[in-house]
KOLBA-835956 format. One record per residue (C-alpha): residue number from 1; x, y, z. Coordinates in nm, 4 decimals, decimal comma, padded with zeros to 6 digits. Layout:
# residues N
seq / px / py / pz
NUM / X / Y / Z $
...
This chain:
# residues 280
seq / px / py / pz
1 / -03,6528 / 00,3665 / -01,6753 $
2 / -03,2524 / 00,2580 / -01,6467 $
3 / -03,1619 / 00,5820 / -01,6541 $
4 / -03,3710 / 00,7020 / -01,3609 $
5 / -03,1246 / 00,5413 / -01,0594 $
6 / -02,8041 / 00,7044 / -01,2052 $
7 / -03,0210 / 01,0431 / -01,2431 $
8 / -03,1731 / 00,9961 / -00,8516 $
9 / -02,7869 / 00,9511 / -00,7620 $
10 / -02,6873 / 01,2563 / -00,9454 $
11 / -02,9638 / 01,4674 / -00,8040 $
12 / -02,8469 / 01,3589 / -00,4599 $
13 / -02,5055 / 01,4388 / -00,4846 $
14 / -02,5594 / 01,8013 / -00,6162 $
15 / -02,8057 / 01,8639 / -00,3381 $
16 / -02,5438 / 01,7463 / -00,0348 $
17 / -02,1769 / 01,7939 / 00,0255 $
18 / -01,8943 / 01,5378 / -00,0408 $
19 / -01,6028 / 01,4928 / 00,1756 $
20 / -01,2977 / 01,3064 / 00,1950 $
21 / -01,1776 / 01,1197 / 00,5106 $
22 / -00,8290 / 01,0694 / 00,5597 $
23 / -00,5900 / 00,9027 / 00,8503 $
24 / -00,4369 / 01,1232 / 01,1007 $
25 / -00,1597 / 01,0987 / 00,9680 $
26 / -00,2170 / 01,2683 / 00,6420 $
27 / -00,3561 / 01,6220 / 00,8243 $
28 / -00,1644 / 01,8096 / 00,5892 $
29 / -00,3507 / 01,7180 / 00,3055 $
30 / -00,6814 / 01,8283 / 00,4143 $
31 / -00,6008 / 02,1936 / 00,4418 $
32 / -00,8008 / 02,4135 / 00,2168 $
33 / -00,9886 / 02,1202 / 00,0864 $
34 / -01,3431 / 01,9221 / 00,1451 $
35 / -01,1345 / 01,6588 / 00,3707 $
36 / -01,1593 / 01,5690 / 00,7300 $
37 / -00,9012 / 01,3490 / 00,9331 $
38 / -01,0830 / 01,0449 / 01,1006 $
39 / -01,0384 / 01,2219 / 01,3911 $
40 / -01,2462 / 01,4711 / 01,3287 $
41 / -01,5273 / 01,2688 / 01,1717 $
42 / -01,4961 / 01,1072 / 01,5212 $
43 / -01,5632 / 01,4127 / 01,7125 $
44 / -01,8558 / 01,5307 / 01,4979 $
45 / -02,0477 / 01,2166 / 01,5460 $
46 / -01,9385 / 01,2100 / 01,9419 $
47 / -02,1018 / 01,5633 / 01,9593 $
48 / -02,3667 / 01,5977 / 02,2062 $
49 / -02,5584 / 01,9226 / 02,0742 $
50 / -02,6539 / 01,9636 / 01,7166 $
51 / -02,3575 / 02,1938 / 01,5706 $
52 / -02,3151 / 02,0787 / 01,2647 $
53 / -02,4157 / 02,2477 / 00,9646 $
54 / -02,7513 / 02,2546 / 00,7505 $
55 / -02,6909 / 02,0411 / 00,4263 $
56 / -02,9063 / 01,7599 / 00,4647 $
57 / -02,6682 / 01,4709 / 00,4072 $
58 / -02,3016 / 01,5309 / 00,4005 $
59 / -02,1368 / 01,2001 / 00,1804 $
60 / -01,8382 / 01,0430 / 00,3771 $
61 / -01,5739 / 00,9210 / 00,0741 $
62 / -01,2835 / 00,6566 / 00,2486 $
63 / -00,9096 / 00,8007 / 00,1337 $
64 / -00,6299 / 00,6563 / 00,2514 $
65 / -00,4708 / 00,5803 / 00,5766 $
66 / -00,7732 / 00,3830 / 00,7406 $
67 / -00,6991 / 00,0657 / 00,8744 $
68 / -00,9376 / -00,2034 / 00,8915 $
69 / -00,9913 / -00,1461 / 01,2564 $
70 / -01,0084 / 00,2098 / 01,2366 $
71 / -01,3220 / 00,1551 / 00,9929 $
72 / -01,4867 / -00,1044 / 01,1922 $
73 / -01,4316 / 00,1010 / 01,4607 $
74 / -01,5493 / 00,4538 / 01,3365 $
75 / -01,8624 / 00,2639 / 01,1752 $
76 / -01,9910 / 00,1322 / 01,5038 $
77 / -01,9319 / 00,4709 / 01,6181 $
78 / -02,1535 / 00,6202 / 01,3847 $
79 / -02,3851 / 00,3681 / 01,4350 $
80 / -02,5049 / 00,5180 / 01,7997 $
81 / -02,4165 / 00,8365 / 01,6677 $
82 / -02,7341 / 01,0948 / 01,7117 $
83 / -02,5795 / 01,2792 / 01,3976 $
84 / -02,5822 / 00,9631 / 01,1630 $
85 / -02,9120 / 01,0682 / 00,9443 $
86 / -02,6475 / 01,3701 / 00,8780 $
87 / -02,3901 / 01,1456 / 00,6996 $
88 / -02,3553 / 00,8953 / 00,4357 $
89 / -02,1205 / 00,5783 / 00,4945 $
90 / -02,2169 / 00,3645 / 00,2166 $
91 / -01,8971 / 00,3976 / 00,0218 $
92 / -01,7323 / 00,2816 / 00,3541 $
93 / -01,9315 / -00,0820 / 00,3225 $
94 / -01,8395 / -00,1599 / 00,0059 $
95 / -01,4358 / -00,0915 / 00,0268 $
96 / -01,1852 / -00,3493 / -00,1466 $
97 / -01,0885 / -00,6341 / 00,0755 $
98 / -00,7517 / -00,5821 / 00,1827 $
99 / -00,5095 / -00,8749 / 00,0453 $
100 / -00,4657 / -01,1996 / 00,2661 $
101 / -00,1065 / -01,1784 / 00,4601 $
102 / -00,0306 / -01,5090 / 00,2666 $
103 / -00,0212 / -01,3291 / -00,0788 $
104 / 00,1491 / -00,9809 / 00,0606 $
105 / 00,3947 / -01,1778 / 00,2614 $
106 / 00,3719 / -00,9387 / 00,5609 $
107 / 00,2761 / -01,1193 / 00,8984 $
108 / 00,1087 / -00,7770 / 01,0538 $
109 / -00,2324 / -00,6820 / 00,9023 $
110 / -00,1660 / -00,2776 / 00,8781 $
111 / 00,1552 / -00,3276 / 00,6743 $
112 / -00,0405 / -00,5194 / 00,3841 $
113 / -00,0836 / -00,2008 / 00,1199 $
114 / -00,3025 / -00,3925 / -00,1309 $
115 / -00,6304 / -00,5264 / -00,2045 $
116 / -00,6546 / -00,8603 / -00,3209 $
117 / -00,6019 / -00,8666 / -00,7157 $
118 / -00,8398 / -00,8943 / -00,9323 $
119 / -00,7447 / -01,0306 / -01,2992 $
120 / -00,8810 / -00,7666 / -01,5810 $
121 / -00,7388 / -00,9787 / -01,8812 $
122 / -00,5094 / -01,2699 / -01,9808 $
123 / -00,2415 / -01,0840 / -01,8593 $
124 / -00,3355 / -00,7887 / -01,6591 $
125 / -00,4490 / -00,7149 / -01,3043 $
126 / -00,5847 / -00,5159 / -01,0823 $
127 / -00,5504 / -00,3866 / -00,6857 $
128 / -00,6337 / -00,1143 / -00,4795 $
129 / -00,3784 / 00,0755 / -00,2520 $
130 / -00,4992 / 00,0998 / 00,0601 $
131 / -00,2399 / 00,2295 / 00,3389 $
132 / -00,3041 / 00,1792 / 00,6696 $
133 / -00,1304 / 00,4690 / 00,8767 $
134 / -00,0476 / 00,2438 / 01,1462 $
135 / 00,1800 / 00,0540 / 00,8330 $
136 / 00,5504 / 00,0284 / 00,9346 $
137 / 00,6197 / 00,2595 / 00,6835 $
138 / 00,4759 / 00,5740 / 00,8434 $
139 / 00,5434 / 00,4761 / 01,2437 $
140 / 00,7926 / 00,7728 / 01,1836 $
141 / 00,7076 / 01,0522 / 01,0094 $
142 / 00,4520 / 01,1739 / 00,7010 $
143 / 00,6292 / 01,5066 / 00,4862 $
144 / 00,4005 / 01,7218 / 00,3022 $
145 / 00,0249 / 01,5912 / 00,1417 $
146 / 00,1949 / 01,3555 / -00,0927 $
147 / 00,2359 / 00,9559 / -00,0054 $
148 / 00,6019 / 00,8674 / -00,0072 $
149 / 00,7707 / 00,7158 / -00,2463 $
150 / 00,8705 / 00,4058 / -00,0624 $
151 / 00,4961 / 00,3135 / 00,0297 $
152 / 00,4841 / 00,2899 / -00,3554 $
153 / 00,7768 / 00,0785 / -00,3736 $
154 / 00,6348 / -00,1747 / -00,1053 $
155 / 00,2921 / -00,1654 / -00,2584 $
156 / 00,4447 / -00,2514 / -00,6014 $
157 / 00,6178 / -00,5130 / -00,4139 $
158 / 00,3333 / -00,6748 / -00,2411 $
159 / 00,0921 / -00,6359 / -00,5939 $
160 / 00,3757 / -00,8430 / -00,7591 $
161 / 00,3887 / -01,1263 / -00,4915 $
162 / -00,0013 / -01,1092 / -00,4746 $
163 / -00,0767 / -01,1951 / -00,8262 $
164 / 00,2285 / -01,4505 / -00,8530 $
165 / 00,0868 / -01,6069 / -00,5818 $
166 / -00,3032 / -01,6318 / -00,6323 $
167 / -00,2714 / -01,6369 / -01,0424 $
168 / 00,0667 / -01,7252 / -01,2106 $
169 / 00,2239 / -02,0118 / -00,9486 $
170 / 00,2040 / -02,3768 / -01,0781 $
171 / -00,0288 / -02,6595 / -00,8498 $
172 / 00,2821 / -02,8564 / -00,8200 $
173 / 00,3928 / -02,8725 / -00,4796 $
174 / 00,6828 / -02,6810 / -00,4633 $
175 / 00,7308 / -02,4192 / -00,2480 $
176 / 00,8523 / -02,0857 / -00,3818 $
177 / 01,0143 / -01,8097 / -00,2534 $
178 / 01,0485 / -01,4985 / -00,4460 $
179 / 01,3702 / -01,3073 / -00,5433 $
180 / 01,3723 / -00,9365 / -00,7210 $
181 / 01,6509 / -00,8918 / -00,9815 $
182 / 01,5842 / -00,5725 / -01,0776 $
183 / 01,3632 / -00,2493 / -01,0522 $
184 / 01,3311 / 00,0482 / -01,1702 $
185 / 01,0552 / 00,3354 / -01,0723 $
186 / 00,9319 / 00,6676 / -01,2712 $
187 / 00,7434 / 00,9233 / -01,0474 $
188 / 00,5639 / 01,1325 / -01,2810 $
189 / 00,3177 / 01,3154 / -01,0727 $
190 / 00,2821 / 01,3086 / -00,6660 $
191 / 00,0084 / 01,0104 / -00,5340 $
192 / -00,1877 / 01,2061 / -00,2992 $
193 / -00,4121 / 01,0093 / 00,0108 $
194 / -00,7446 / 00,9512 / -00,2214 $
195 / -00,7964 / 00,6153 / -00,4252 $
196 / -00,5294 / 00,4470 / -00,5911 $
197 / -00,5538 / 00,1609 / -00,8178 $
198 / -00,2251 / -00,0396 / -00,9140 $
199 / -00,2500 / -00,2263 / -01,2268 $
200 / -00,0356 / -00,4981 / -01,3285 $
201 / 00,0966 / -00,6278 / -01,6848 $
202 / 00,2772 / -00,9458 / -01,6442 $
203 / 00,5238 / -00,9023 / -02,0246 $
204 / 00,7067 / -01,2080 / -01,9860 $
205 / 00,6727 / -01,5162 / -01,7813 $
206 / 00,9106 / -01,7986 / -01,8473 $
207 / 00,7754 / -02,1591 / -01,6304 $
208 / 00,9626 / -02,3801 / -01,8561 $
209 / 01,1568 / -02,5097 / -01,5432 $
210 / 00,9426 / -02,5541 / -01,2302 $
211 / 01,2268 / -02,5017 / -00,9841 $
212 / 01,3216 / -02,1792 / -01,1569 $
213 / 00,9963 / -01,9774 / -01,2310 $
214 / 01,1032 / -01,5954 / -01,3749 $
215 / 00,9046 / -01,3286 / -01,4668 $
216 / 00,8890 / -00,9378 / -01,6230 $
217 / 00,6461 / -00,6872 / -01,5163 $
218 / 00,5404 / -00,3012 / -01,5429 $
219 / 00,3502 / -00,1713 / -01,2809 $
220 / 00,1257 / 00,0996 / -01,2998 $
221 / -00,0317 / 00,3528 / -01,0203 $
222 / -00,3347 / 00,5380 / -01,1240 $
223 / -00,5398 / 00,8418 / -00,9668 $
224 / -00,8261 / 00,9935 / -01,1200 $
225 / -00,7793 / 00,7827 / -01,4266 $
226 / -00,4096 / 00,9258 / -01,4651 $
227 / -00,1005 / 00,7124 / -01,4432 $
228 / 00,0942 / 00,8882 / -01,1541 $
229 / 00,3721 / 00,6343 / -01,1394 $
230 / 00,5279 / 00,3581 / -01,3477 $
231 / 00,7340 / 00,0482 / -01,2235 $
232 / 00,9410 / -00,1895 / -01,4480 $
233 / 01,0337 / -00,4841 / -01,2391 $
234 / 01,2174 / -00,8108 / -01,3377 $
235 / 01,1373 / -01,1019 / -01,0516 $
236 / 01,1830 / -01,4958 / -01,0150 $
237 / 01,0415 / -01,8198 / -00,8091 $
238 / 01,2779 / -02,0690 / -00,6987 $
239 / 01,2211 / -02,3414 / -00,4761 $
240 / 01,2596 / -02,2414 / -00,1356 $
241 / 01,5220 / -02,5432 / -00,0174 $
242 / 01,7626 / -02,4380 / -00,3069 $
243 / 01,7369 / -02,0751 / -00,3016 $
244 / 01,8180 / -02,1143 / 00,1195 $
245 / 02,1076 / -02,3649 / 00,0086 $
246 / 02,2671 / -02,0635 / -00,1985 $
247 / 02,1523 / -01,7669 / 00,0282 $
248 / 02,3809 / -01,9696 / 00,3052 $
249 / 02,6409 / -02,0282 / 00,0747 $
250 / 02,6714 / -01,6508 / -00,0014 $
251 / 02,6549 / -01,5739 / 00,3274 $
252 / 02,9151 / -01,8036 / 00,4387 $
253 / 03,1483 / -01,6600 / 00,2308 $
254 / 03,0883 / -01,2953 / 00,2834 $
255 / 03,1612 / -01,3653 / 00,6251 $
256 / 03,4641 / -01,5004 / 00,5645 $
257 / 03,5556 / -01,2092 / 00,3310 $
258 / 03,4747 / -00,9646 / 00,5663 $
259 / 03,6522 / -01,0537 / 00,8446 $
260 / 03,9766 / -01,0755 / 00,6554 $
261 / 03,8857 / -00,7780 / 00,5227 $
262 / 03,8967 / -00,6438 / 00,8821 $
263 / 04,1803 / -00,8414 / 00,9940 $
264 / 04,3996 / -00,6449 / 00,6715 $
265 / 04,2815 / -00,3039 / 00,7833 $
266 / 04,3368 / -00,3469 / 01,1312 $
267 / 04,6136 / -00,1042 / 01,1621 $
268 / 04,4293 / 00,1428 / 00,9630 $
269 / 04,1047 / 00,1110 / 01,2062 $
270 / 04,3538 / 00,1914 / 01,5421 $
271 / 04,4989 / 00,5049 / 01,3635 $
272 / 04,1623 / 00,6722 / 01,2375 $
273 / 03,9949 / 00,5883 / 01,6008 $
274 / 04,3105 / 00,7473 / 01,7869 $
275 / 04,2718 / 01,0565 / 01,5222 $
276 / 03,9237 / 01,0939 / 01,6705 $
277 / 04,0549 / 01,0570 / 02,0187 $
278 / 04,3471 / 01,3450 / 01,9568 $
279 / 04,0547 / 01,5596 / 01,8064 $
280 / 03,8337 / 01,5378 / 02,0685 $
């Protein structure tokens, strides 16, 4: 008797088709594949006339570049849809919760990459990526099927924060602001716009000094079970007030630096802008 749900399910996906949804964005990726843009999911359910073809139920899988809006949105849609017997959404009503801005640090909702974590053992956690095309990191331009390599980089940035914040952070009333020392990243296969999961092994964390929290991490993104990229990252927590007393002390003196740096090339600034004047 247990075994006759998982059988029902696997009867019902070999008798109907299976497609992925993707943003806009990410049009390059569906060609020569089972993979729709949201746009075009949009304009099948808007039809009028029945045009669609004869599999009974056609299963709707969420890949990446849907915002939150976009699937509220598309899901009231379908809703009024006359074509929604024809599709299956329920993979869309059970999709990861996208992290709280207070844990990614980003103040717009579509720039937030991650899930919230989810802690798999004492030290190892768990996220989903989920890019929203809309993210600042795609306003320009998407090249080839692949995600970029800098979504990656934020992601890993905003899993790091994310579990700092909600599991490794001390209740003692200091706030903390976060400061990367060092990273390193190992791209061993393109991450394409279906799931992601980023997992998270915190190696070392050193709290021996509340002011002065630091930590050691690798970083792992998975697709289809595979690791598809690997990121070694070295991080710290210091109280905000001191680490704003030194960032202004820094700053202060760069300034300084600089413009006597200027002020001792001076002569060499007028001669290379009157070059570019005689070559014009």
């Amino acid at each position: 008797m247990m075994t006759l749900p998982f059988l029902s399910f696997e009867v019902f996906i070999m008798n109907n088709r299976i497609l992925l949804v993707v943003g806009d964005k990410f049009a390059a990726y569906i060609q020569g594949k089972d993979a729709i843009t949201v746009s075009q999911l949009r304009g099948l359910l808007s039809l009028s006339i029945q045009m669609l073809p004869g599999q009974d139920v056609t299963i709707l899988v969420p890949g990446q570049g849907l915002g939150d809006s976009t699937v509220k949105r598309l899901l009231e849609e379908a809703a009024t849809s006359p074509h929604l017997a024809r599709f299956d959404f329920s993979l869309w009503h059970a999709l990861p919760k996208r992290a709280a801005s207070s844990v990614s640090h980003k103040h717009v909702q579509a720039n937030t990459l991650i899930s919230e974590p989810r802690q798999r053992t004492a030290d190892t956690y768990e996220l989903h990526l989920l890019i929203d095309e809309d993210c600042e990191l795609m306003s320009d331009h998407q090249t080839g099927q692949h995600v970029q390599g800098m979504i990656l980089i934020e992601a890993t940035r905003q899993a790091l924060l994310a579990v700092t914040e909600r599991f490794l952070l001390p209740s003692n009333g200091i706030d903390y602001s976060f400061v990367l020392s060092a990273l390193s990243v190992s791209y061993s296969h393109y991450t394409f716009p279906v799931g992601a999961v980023l997992r998270c092994v915190i190696n070392e964390a050193s709290m021996e000094n509340p002011r002065r929290l630091s930590f050691s991490a690798e970083l792992f993104v998975e697709q289809c079970g595979q690791v598809v990229s690997t990121f070694t990252v070295s991080f710290g927590a210091m109280e905000k007030l001191r680490i704003s007393k030194r960032e202004n002390m820094q700053a202060v003196k760069t300034q300084s630096e600089y413009l006597a740096y200027v002020a001792a090339n001076m002569q060499h600034y007028a001669e290379e802008s009157l070059g570019h004047v005689e070559n014009l």
